[in-house]
N, C-alpha and C positions, 0 to 999 in steps of 0.2 A: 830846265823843265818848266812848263807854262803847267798851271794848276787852276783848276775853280770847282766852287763849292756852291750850293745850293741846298737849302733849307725848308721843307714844306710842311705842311701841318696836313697835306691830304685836303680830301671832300667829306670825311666822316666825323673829325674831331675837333673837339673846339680849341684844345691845345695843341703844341710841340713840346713833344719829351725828349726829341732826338737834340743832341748836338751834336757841331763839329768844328775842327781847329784845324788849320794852316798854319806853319810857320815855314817858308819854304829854305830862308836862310840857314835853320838850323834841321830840316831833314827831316821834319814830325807834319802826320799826314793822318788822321781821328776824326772816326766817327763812332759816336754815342748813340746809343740806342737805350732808354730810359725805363724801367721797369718798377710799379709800385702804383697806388691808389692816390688820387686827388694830387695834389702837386709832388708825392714823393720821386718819380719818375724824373720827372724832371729837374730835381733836386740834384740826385743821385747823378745822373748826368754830369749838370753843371761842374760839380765834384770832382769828375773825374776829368774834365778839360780844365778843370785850375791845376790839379795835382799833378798829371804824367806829363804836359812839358816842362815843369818847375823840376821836377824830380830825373826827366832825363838829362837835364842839364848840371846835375849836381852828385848825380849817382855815379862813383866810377867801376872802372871792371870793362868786359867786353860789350858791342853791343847789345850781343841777347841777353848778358844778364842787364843791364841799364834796363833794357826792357820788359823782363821780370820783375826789378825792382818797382821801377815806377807804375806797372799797372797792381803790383800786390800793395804801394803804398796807396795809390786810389780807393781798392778794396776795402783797406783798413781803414780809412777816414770814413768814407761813406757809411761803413759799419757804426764807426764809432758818432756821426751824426745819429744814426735811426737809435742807438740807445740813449740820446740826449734827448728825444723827442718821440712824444706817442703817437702824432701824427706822421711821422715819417718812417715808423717801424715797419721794418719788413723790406724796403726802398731795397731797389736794385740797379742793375744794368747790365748790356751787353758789348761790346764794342772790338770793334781792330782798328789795330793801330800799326802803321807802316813808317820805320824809321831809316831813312835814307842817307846812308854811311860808303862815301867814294861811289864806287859801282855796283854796288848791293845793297839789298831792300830789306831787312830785319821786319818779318811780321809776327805784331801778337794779339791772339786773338783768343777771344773767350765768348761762346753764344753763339747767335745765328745770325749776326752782322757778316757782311763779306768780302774780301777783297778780289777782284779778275786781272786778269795779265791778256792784255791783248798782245800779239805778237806774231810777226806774217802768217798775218791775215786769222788767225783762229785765236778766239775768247776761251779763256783757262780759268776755270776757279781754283784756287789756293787755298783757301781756306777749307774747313770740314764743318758744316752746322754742328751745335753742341745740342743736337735733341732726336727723339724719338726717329722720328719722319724722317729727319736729314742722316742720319744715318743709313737708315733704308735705302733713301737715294742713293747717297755714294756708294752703298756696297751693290746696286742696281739690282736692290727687290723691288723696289719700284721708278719707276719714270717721274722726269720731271714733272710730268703736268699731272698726274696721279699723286704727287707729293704738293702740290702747289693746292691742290683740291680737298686737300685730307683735314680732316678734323679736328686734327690734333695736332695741323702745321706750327703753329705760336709757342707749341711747350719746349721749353728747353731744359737741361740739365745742369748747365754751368752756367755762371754768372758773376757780377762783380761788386763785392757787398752786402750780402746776404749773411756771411759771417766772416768770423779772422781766419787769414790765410797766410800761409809761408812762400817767400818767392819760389825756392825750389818744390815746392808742394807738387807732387804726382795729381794730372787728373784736373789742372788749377788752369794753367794759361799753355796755348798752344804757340811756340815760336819757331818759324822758319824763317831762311835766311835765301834768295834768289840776287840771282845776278839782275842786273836789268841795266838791257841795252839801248844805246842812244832811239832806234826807231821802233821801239816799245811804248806801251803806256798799260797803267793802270788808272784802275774803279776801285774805292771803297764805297760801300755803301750798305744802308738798314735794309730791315727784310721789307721795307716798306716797298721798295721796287723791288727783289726780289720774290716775293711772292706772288707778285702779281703779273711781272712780264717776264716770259720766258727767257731763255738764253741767248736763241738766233734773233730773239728782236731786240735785245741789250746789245747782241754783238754788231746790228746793220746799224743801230746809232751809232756806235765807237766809231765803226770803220765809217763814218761821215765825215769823219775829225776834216775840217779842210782849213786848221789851223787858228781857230775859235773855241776854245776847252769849254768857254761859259756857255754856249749853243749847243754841246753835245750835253752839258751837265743839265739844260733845262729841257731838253728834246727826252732825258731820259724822264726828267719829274711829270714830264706833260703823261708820258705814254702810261706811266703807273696812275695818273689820272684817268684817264681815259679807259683805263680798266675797272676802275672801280673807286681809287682812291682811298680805300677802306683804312688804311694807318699813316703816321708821318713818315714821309720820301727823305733821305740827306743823302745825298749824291759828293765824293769829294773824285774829281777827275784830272789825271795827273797824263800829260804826253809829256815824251822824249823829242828832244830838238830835231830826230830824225823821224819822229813817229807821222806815216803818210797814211791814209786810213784808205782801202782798198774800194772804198765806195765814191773816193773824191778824186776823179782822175785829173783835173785840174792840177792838185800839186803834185804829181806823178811827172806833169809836163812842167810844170817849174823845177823841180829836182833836176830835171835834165839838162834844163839850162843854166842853173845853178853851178850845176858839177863842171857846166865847160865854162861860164865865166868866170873861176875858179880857178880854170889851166890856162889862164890869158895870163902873155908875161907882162909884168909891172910897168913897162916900156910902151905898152901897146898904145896906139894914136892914130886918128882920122886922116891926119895928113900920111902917116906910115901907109895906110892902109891905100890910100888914094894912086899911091908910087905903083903898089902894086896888081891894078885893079887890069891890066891889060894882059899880064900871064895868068891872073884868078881868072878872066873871062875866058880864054883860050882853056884852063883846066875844066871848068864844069864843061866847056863844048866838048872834047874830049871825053869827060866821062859820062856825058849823054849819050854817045857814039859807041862807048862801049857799053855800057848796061844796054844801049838795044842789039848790041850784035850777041853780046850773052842773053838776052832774053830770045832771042830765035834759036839760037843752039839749045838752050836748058829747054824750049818748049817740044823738041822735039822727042825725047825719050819717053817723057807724060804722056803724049800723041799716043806711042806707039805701047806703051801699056795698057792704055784705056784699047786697044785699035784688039788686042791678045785677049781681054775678057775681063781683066782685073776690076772690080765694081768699085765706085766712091766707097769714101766711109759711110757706114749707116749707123744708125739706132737702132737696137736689137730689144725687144721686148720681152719679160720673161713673163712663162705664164706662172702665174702665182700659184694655181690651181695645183699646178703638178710638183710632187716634192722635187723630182730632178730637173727640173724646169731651168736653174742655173748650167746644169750641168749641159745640157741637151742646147743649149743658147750659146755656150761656148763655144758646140763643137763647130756651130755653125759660122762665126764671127772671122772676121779677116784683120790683119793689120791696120789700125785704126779706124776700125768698128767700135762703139761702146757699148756695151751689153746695162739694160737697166732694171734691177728687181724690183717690182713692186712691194709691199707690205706683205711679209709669209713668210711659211717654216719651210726650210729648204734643207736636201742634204747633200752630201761630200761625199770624198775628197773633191774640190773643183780646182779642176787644172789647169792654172792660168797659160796664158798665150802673148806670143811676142805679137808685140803692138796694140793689143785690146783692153779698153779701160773697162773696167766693170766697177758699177757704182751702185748702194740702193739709192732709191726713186727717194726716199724718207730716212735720213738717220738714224742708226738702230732698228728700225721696223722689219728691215729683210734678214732673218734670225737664219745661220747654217749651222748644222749638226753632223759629226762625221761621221754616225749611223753606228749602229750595234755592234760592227765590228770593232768601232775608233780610231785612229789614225789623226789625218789631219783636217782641219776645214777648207784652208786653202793650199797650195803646193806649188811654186814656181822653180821649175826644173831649167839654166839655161835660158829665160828670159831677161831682155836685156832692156827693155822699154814695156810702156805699161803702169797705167796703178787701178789700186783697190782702197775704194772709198763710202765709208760712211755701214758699211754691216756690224753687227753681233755674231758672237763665235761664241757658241754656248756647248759646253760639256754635263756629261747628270751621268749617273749610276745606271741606266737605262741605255743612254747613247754616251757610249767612254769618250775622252779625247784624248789625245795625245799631244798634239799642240795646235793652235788656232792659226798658225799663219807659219807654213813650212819653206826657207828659202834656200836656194841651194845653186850656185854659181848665176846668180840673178841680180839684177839692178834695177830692180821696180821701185814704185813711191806706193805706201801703204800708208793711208789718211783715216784719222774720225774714226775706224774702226774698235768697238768694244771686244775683247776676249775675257771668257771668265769660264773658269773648269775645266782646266787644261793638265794632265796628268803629270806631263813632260816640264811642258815650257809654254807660256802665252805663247809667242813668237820663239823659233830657233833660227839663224840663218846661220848658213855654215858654205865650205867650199871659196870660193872666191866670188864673194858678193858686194855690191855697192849699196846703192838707190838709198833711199830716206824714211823714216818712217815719224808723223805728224801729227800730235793732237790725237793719238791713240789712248784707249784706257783698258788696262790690264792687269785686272786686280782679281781675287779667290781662287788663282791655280794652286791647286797642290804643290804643284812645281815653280820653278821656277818663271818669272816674270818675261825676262828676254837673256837668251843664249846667244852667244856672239864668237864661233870658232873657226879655223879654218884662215886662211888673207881675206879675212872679211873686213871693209873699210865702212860700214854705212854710215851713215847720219841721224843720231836720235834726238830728234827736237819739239819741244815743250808736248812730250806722254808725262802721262799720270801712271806710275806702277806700282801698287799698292797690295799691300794683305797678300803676297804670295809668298808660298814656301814656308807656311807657316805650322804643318804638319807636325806633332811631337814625334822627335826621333827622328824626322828625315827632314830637317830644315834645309830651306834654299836661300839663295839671293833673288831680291828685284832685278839685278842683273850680272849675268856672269857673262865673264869674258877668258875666252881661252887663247894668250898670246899662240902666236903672232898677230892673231886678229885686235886690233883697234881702231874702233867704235869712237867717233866723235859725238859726243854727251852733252849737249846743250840747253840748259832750262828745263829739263823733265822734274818730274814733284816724282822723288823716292823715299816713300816712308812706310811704318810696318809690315817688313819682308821681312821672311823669318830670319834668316840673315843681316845683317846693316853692313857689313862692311864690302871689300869689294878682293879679298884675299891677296896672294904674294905680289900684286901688279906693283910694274914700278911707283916710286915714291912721286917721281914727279908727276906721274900719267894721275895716280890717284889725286895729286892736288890739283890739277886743272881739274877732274870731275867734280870734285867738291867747288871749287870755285863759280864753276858755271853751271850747275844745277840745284835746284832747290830740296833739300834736306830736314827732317823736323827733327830741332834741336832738342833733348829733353837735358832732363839737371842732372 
């Protein structure tokens, strides 16, 4: 893993309260965020990067408790600094800390410091702020940039040092545990960039990555400049040997060539090569000769579709205006058409279609409701191509839901999509279903998170499924799966769902999901 770190004090302050630590041989990745008047902040701080790698190296037990230990030992000195001194009473801190154990990421976090997971191609926060506002956002009462904007964005509720703490303390340090794969990377960093730049413009720096960590880690500090600068930026930015950032096509095309100088046998030689350069040139003439005589044959059935009536793919516009406006765009759409909603309250069931993509115009902005009756928001009956990308699926006491994304003998990709107040199931897919579902967040149903029955195979990778099923007396899982169907689980963040465990599934099935998805450990 290539790592760099980057330290700013901002445009607004005359200090830095933030620190942060590297050690890459030993798998400790921190950053401080400093909390207290006059130099206490950054006291407090310093504190806690002498104390947690000294103490993860010497604490035994597993890693989440090592890393309980050593951030409640942090806690406890810093404490016990502000009662030796009356200038430093009251000192605090925030921080995460990511410790890196074989193939898995051990985070602990306490505050509104935060770690991201970039991972093909979408940016995932891990973490949960420990305050007022960041609450709100994750449970999506409000928007990010309606939380970035608030008043009371800097209050937090937890902290480190402020008084004595017990490692297994409820309410004290938050630890999860993720896989992380060779062409992933993560962010830690203060809310000093966090506040200030959004998430799709954190995410287009990562995905710049073109193999220079320190150029993504100051591209990030420049841009929270450039916003405003208002507090200390510490950026610590960590790629995977295979992490290719989706905005740098450059190494996309070295990869390629990479993987076949790779498959050269050990033996290979100029002179070998030279023996054989008279049947090489006679093979590409050859497959010159055939790729044109199959490009005349393939052109002809294209010809004769277009010659029948069948139109290109278009772009389909919804009127925003009209609540059925999704619905009434669909019927119209052909086999690779996209259908695109603008910003606005729309309602269901909408019945997807083989071969049409339907996207909002804006993430989260194009809100569907399944209407007074309830039922579902979306419904793919039988479709085998196709995805759905970047809407909100919202349920309320007014307009019931039943579940926000209904699948059913289908193999679509369902992306970036929000569900939340769903009676049933965020998502059910049942019958015999494939397709993928990416970067989705699906948290406040009554019900259950995602349902997975029927020879249903899909793919669930890096959703956030959270707070469902958490009803007294009719508790759910974040995810139920009803064998035969098995659901490959990769990188999702599953935590308080009324349920935690995953019932009678096999032993081994349940240890690979635990292995490869991200889980909050408590004591």
């Amino acid at each position: 893993m290539k790592a760099a770190v980057v330290s700013d004090p901002g445009l607004q302050r005359s200090q830095n309260e933030d620190r942060v630590f590297v050690d890459e041989a030993a798998g400790i990745y921190l950053v401080v965020d400093g909390v207290g008047g006059q130099a206490a902040g950054e006291r407090a701080a310093q504190t806690a990067v002498e104390t947690i790698p000294r103490e993860l190296s010497q604490f035994e037990g597993t890693p989440e408790e090592r890393v309980r230990g050593a951030i409640t030992a942090a806690n406890n000195r810093i404490f016990e600094l502000a009662q030796s001194n009356p200038e430093w009473e009251g000192m605090a801190c925030v921080l995460t800390l990511a410790y890196a154990q074989d193939d898995r990421i051990i985070i602990g976090h306490v505050g509104d410091s935060r770690l991201y997971l970039a991972w093909d191609g979408k940016l995932r926060k891990l973490t949960s702020d420990h305050s007022p506002v960041g609450e709100q956002e994750d449970q999506g009462e409000l928007t990010e940039e309606e939380a970035m904007r608030h008043p009371r964005r800097n209050e937090v509720f937890r902290d480190v040092g402020s008084r004595l703490r017990a490692a297994d303390e409820e309410g004290f340090i938050d630890v999860r545990g993720f896989p992380f794969h060779p062409d992933a990377a993560f962010l830690l960093c203060s809310d000093g960039l966090s506040d200030l730049v959004p998430s799709p413009e954190i995410s287009a720096i990562v995905e710049s990555y073109d193999g220079d960590p320190d150029a993504v880690a100051q591209k990030l500090v420049d841009a929270a400049n450039r916003a405003g600068g208002k507090d200390n930026i510490s950026i610590v930015f960590v790629a995977g040997p295979e992490f290719v950032g989706t905005g740098a096509p450059f190494l996309h095309e070295a990869r390629a060539r990479h993987a076949i100088t790779r498959m050269r046998p050990a033996g290979f030689r100029w002179r070998g090569l030279a023996g054989h350069l008279p049947w090489l040139g006679a093979g590409i003439l050859l497959g010159i000769l055939l790729w044109a005589a199959f490009y005349r044959i393939a052109a002809r059935p294209a010809t004769a579709a277009k010659d029948i009536g069948h139109p290109p793919p278009a772009t389909i516009l919804v009127n925003s205006a009209d609540r059925q406006g999704i619905i009434k765009a669909m019927e119209n759409a052909h086999p690779g058409d996209t259908v695109q909603a603008p910003p606005g309250q729309y309602g269901g069931p909408v019945e997807l279609k083989e071969g049409v993509n339907l996207v909002s115009e804006q993430p989260g902005a194009a809100v569907v409701h399944a209407g007074a009756a309830g039922g579902a928001g979306f419904v793919a009956r039988g479709v085998h191509s196709g995805t759905l990308t970047g809407f909100r699926v919202e349920g309320s006491p007014a307009e019931p839901l039943d579940y926000g994304v209904l699948l059913a003998d289908s193999n679509i990709e369902v992306d970036d999509v929000e569900i939340t107040g769903a009676r049933e199931c965020g998502i059910r897919i049942e019958g015999a279903s494939r397709g993928a579902f990416r970067a989705n967040y699906i948290h406040g149903n009554s019900g259950c998170g995602i349902s997975v029955a029927g020879q249903s195979y899909p793919r669930l990778a890096g959703n956030r499924i959270s707070a469902n099923g958490t009803v007294r007396g009719a508790l759910r899982r974040g995810v139920e799966i009803a064998p035969p169907a098995a659901p490959a689980l990769d990188n999702n963040v599953i935590y308080g769902n009324g349920i935690s465990d995953f019932g009678s599934l096999p032993a081994e099935y349940v240890a690979e999901i635990a292995r490869k998805n991200i889980f909050e450990a408590r004591p």
